[in-house]
N, C-alpha and C positions, 0 to 999 in steps of 0.2 A: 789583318793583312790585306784582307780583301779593300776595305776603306782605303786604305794608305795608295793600294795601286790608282782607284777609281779616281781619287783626288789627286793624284800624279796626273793621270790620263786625261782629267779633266783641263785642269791646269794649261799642260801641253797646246790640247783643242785651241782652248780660248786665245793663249799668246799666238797660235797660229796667225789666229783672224786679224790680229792686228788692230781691231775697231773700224776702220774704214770702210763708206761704202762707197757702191759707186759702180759706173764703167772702168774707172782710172782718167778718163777727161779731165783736163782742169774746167771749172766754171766759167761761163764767159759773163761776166756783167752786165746788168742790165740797164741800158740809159733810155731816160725819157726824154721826149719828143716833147718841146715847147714851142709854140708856133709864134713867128714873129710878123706882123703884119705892120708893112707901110702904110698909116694913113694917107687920104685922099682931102684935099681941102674941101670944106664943106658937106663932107660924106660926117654923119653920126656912128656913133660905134658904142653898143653898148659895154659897159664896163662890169667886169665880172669881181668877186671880191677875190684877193692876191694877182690880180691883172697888172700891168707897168706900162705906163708910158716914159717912152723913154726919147728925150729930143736929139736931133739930130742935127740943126743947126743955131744956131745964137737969136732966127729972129723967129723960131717958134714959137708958138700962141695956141696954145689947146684952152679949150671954152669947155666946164664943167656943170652939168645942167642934174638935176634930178626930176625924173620925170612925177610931179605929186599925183596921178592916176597909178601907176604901175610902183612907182619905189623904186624904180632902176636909177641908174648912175649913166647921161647919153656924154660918151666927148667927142667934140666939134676941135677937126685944128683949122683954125684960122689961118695960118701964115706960116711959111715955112716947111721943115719935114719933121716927120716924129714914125714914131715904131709903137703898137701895141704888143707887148707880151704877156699874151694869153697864157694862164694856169690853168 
């Protein structure tokens, strides 16, 4: 008898709780911050691996150079406008 009450009483407990925890806040999401930068013509800009260029107007001309000292990736935009979006 005594078991039967314990595992009642227990029972009880647990559904109380519900399983949740918490304050009761919902969560707020979390976004990330990609940074977009206008290149400059003639300015270099190293290139990151998942980096974008992305043009902005029809007579864009980005120049892709690999530096053979360092291994980097430098882009040169020549003409036009363009946006790096840095990862």
């Amino acid at each position: 008898m005594k078991k039967l009450i314990f595992a009642t009483l227990t029972v009880a407990l647990l559904s109380g709780c519900g399983g949740g925890g918490g304050g009761g806040g919902s969560a707020t999401p979390t976004t990330t911050y990609v940074p977009v930068n206008d290149m400059v013509v003639g300015t270099e800009y190293t290139i990151e691996k998942g980096d974008t260029i992305i043009k902005n107007s029809s007579d864009a001309v980005v120049e892709l150079e690999i530096d053979r000292k360092t291994g980097e990736t430098i882009a040169v935009l020549k003409s036009g406008k363009a946006q790096i979006k840095q990862n």
